[in-house]
N, C-alpha and C positions, 0 to 999 in steps of 0.2 A: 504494500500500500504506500504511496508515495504521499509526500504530508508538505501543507504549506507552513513554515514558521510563525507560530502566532505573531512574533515582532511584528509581521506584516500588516495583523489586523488588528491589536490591540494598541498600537500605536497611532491613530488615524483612523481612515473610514475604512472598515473589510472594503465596503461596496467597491470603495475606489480602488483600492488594492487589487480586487479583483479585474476590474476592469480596464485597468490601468497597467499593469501589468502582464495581463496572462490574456488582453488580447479577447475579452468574452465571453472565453473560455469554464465550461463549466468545470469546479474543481471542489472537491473536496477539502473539507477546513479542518484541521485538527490542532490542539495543543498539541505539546507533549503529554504523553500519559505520566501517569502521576507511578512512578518505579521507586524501589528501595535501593538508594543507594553505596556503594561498596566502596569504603577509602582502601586504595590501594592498587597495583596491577599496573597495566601498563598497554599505553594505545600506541598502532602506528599507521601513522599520515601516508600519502604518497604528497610526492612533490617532483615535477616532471625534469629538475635538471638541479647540476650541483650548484649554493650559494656562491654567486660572486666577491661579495663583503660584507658580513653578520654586522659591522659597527652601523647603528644605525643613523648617520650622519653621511653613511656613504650608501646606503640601498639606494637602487637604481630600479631592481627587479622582483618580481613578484615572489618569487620560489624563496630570494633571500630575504624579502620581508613578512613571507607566511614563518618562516624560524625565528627572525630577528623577536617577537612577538610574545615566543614563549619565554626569552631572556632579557629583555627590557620593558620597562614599564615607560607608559610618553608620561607630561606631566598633566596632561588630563584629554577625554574625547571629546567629541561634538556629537553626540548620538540625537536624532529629530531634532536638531535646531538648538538643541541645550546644551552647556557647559556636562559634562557627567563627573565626575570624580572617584567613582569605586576603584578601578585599576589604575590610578594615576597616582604620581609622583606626590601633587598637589593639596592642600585642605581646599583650598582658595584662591584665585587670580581676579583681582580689581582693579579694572581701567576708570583713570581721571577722568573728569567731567568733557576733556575736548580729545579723549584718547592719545594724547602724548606720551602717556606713564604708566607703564602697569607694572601692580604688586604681586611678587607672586610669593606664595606661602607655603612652606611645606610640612608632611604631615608629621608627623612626629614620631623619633625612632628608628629611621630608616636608614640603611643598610644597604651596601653592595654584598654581593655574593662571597666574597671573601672578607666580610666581618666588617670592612670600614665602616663607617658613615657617610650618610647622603646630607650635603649640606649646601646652605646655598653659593658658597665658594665652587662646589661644579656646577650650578646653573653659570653662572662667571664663565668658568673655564669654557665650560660646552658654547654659549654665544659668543666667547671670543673666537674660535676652533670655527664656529661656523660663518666668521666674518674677515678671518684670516685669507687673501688672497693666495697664498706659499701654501695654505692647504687644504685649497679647491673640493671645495664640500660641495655637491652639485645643489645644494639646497639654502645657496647664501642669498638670493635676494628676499628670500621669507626674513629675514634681521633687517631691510631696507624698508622707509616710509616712501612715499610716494614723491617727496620732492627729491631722492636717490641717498640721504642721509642715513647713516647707519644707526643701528641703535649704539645705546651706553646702556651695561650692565654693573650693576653696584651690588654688593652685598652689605644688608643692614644688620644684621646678625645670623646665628647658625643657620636660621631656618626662612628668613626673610632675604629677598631679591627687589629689586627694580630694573626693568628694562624702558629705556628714554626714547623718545625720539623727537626729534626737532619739529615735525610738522603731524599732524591728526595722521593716525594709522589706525582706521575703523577695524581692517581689515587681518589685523596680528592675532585676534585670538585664533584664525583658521589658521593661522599660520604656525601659533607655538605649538597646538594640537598637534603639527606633524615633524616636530620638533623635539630631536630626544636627547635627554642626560647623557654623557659619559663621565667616567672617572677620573677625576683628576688627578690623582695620584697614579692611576697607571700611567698617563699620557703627558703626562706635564715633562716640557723639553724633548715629546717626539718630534721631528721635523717634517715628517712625510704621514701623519697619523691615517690616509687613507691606505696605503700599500705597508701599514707596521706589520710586522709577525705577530703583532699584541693581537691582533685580529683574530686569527687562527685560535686561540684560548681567552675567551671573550667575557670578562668580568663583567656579570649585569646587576639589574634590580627589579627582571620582572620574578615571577610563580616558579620557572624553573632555571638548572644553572646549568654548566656547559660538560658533558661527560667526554665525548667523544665527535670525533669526522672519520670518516672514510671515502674518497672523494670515490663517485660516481654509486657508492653503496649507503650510507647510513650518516646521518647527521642523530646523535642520541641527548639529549637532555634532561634530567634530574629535578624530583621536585627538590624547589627551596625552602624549608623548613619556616627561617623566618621573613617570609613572605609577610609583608605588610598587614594584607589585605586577607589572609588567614591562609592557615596551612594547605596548600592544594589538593583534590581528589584520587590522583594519580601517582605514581612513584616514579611515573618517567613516560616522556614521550619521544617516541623513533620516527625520525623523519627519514621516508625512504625513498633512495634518487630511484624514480622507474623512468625512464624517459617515453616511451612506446606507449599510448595507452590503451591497445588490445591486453597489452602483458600486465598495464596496471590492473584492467576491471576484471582479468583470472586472477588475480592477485587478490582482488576483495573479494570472489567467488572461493576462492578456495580458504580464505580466511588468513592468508600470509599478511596480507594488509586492514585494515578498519574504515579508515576513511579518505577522503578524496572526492576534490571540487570537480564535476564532470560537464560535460558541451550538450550542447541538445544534439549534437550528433547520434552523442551515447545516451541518450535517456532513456531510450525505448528499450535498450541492451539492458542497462541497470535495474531500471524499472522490475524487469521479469524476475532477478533474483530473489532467493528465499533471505529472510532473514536480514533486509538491507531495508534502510529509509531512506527517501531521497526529499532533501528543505531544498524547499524555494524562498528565493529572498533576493530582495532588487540591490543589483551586482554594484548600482553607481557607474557602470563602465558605458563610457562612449566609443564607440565604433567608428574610424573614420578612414581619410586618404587627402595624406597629405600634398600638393601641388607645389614643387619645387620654383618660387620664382626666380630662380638662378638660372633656369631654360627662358631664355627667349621669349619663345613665343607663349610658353606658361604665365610671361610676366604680363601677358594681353589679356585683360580683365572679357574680352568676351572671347579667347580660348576659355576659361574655365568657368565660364556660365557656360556656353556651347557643352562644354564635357558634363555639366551637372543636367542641362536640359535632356543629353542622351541615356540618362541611366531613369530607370523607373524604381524608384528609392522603394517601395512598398513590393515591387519583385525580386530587386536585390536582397531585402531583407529574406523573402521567403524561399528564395534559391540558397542560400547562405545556410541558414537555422531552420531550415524544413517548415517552418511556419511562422506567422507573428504572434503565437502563442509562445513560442523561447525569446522573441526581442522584436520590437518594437521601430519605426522605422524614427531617426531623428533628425532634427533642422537644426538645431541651437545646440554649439559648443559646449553647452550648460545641460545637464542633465533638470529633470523637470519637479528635482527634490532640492535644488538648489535655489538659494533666495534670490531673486528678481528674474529667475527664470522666466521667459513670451515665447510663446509659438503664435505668435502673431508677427510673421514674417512672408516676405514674400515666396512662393513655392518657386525654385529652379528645377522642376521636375518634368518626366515622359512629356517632352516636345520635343520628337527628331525634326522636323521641318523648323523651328525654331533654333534648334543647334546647328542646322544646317546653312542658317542665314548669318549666323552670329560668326562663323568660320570665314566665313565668306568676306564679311564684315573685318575679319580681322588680317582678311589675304592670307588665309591660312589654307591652300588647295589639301594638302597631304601630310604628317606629322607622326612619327615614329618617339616614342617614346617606353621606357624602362619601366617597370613599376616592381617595386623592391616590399618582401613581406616574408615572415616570420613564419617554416615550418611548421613551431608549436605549437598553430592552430587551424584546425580543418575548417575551420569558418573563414579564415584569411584565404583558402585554396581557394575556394568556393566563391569569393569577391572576387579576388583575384581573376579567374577564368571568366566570370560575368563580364565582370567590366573590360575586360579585354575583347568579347564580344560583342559587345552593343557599341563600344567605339569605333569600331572599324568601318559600323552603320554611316560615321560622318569622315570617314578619309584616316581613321588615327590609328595605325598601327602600336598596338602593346606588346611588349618585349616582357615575359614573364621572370619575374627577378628573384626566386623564393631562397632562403643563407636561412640556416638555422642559429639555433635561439639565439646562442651567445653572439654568434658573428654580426647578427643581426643587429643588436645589441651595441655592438661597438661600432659599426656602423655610423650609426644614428649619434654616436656619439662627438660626433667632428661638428662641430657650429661651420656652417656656411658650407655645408658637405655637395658636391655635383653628382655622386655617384650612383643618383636615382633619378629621375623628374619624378614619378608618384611614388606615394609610401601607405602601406596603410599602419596605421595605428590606433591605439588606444589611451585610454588615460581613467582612472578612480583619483577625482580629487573633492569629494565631499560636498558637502554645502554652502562654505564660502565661494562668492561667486570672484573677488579679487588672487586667490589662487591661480585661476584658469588665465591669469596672466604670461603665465611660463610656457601657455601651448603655442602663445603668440604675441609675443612681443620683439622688436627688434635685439638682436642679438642672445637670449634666452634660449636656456640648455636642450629645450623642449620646443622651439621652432622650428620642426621638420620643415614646413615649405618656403623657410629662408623669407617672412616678410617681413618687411622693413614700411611700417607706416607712421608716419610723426602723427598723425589726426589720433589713430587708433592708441599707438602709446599715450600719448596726453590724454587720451581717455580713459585709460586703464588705473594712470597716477592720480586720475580726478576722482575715479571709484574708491582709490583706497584712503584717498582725504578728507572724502564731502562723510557729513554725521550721517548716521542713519535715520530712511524717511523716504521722503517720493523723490527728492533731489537724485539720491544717490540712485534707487529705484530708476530713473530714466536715463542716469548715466549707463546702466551696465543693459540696459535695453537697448538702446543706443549703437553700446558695442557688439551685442547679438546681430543688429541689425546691419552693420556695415562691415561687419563678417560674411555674412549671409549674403548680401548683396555684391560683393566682393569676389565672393566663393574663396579663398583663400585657402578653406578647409571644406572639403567636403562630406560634411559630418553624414554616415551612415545609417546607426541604429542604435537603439541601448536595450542592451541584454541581459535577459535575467540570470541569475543564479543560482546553481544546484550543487549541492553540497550531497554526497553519498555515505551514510557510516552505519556501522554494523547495529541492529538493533542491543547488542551486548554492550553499548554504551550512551548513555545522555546526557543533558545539559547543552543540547545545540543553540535553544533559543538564547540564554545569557553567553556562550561560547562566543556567536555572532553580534560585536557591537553595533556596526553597521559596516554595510559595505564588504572592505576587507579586511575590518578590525574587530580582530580578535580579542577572547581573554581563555587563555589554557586555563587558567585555575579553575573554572568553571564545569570542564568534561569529566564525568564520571562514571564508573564500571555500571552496572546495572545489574542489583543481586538476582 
């Protein structure tokens, strides 16, 4: 029996949940059953390839932030729109009256995994580390206010911080959310702390601590006793690399593995087994393809209307994900759980004779082009081969580009990179809608199609300064809208979530914060 996360429905409206996500689809509603549960034992994950960097200052990638997760605590979530504080660092963070200044406080007691103290001299350390240019945290413009000022961090006593900024930064609390502690005493006078060997044996402060690696075989971690937040259900969790996932889902048929996030590929596969539940829960993840303006004639604002008028976004989706009951088709860079989220945009969609005039328009007769995307997902193949075929409808040759994960990966990681014109990607960046700055802003780590727009940046620095209200509300509508009409990014779809785990264990609803945040302390055996 497959079961939808109550998160889904007791947080909000089921109605809209339902309809909203699953696409109309008639679907069975279940809590969790009410089980006895067993402290002790021990679950294992799949994760489809080995961590790149457990220090969570340098996550880049999914796999290493599904582990980073069980060994570091952030110093608080954003779960529906709220501050949360159960697994976090934090008692407290309080911004000033014009958001210049926030307090941050923490909880009392706390503890890295080898006995020190957590104090606010590492909030210090960790936002200096992340504002250090010599060591290229990919995550330093979250310490930046909007007019390019960095923060100032102060320690007022053990447990007390302040981080400053020169100009209104409405938009820091989504930021410190993805923003995490490290130790300063490990790290203090590393010079290179993203490539240290400190990495490889990773002092943390979330539920469990660091046992073991095996690269391509087993990442192992230990619950941590004095865990804040109470002693965890588990006595250890094994994270295990499957990369293939035919051999993961025999993997959890045969009971070698417990659990594992699966595609709508594989639903109907998982679905049928005994003894498996499969949570739905909305992923956050946007789906898109990127448009390199480093090409030419990509830089031609009606080449890439042209390219978005040829694709029919609502077939795409259902050639991809078997149906829009796994995901959804989408127009706005912003997922529609994000604040100042509109789909009230103009449609660039199913007009060939319109993309056909726009080419034309742009003296565009004939057009070869690369489109570069990521093995790891058979939903990528799947865009991929579409959209290579409906282009060719207006003269555009597609050059299929697919580099597995990691290559892929570093790739994308050259700012001003040529060795694509399309990309497809993705991104889970929560409910702050000043975040989705990084997907596209000029020069930003996370600028696949290389745009460079002064209007747009000075919109982006205007979102993160104006208070909150309807001001700020039509700045980021604004930005929706001259994305959209731009095409810059051809946002795809947003796809739900499925989570697979053996019925021999529970605690998924509190497990899944939102999104892709987690809390391990939460899962437990089931007597």
């Amino acid at each position: 029996m497959n079961r939808i996360s109550r998160r889904d429905f007791l947080r909000g409206s089921a109605a809209a949940a339902v309809t909203g996500l699953f696409g109309g689809m008639t679907v069975p509603v279940f809590a969790e059953e009410a089980a006895e549960i067993t402290d002790g034992g021990s679950i294992t994950i799949r994760v489809s390839a080995d961590p790149l960097n457990i220090n969570p200052l340098y996550v880049t990638d999914l796999n290493s932030f599904t582990i980073m997760q069980a060994l570091y605590s952030p110093f608080f979530e954003i779960v529906d729109g709220e501050v949360y504080y159960g697994n976090g660092l934090l008692e407290s963070v309080e911004a000033n009256d014009d958001s210049t200044q926030f307090t941050l406080t923490l909880k009392e007691g706390l503890t890295w995994h080898d006995g020190e103290p957590i104090t606010a001299d590492d909030i210090v350390f960790s936002m200096t580390t992340l504002l250090d240019e010599e060591q290229a945290v990919p995550y330093s413009t979250y310490g930046y206010d909007g007019d390019g000022n960095a923060a100032v961090t102060e320690a007022v006593d053990e447990r007390v911080a302040t981080i400053t900024f020169q100009a209104s930064n409405t938009g820091f609390l989504g930021s410190l959310s993805q923003i995490y502690c490290i130790p300063q005493h490990i790290y203090d006078g590393v010079s290179n702390i993203g490539e240290s060997e400190l990495n490889y044996e990773p002092v943390g402060s979330g539920p469990y601590q660091f046992v073991s690696y095996s690269s391509g075989q087993t990442y192992i971690v230990e619950r941590f006793d004095g865990y804040f937040a109470g002693t965890p259900h588990l006595d250890q969790v094994v994270f295990m690399i499957i990369k293939d996932t035919n051999t993961a889902i025999a993997a959890l048929q045969s009971g070698e593995i417990d659990a594992l996030t699966i595609s709508s590929e594989d639903y109907e596969t998982v679905n049928a087994l005994d003894g498996v539940t499969i949570y739905h829960y909305n992923s956050g993840q946007v789906n898109a393809m990127g448009l390199n303006m480093l090409n030419e004639d990509l830089a031609k604002t009606e080449v890439r209307q042209a390219i978005a008028y040829a694709l029919n976004k609502e077939e795409l989706v259902t050639f991809a994900y078997v149906s829009t009951e796994y995901a959804t088709p989408a127009y706005s860079i912003l997922t529609p759980d994000t604040l100042y989220y509109t789909d009230d945009l103009t449609l660039y969609d199913n007009d060939l004779e319109k993309a056909k005039e726009l080419m034309e328009e742009a003296g565009v007769s004939s057009l070869s082009l690369s489109l570069l995307y990521s093995t790891s997902a058979d939903e990528m193949e799947k865009e991929a081969i579409y959209i290579q075929s409906m282009l060719a409808q207006i003269g555009i040759t597609v050059t299929l580009q697919p580099q597995e994960d990691s290559v892929f990966k570093n790739t994308l990681q050259e700012i001003g990179s040529t060795a694509y014109d399309l990309v497809l990607e993705n991104w889970e960046l929560g409910a702050e809608p000043s975040l989705y700055a990084d997907i596209i802003t000029s020069g930003s780590r996370s600028n696949h199609s290389n745009v460079s727009d002064e209007e747009l940046d000075a919109l982006w620095a205007q979102g993160l300064a104006t208070p909150d209200g309807e001001e700020r509300e039509s700045i980021y509508h604004e930005i929706q809208e001259l994305i959209n009409d731009q095409q810059y990014i051809y946002t795809i779809s947003y796809s739900n979530g499925f989570y697979a785990m053996s019925n021999a264990f529970g605690g998924f609803d509190d497990f899944l914060l939102q999104t892709i945040y987690l809390d391990y302390s939460q899962l437990y055996a089931v007597q």
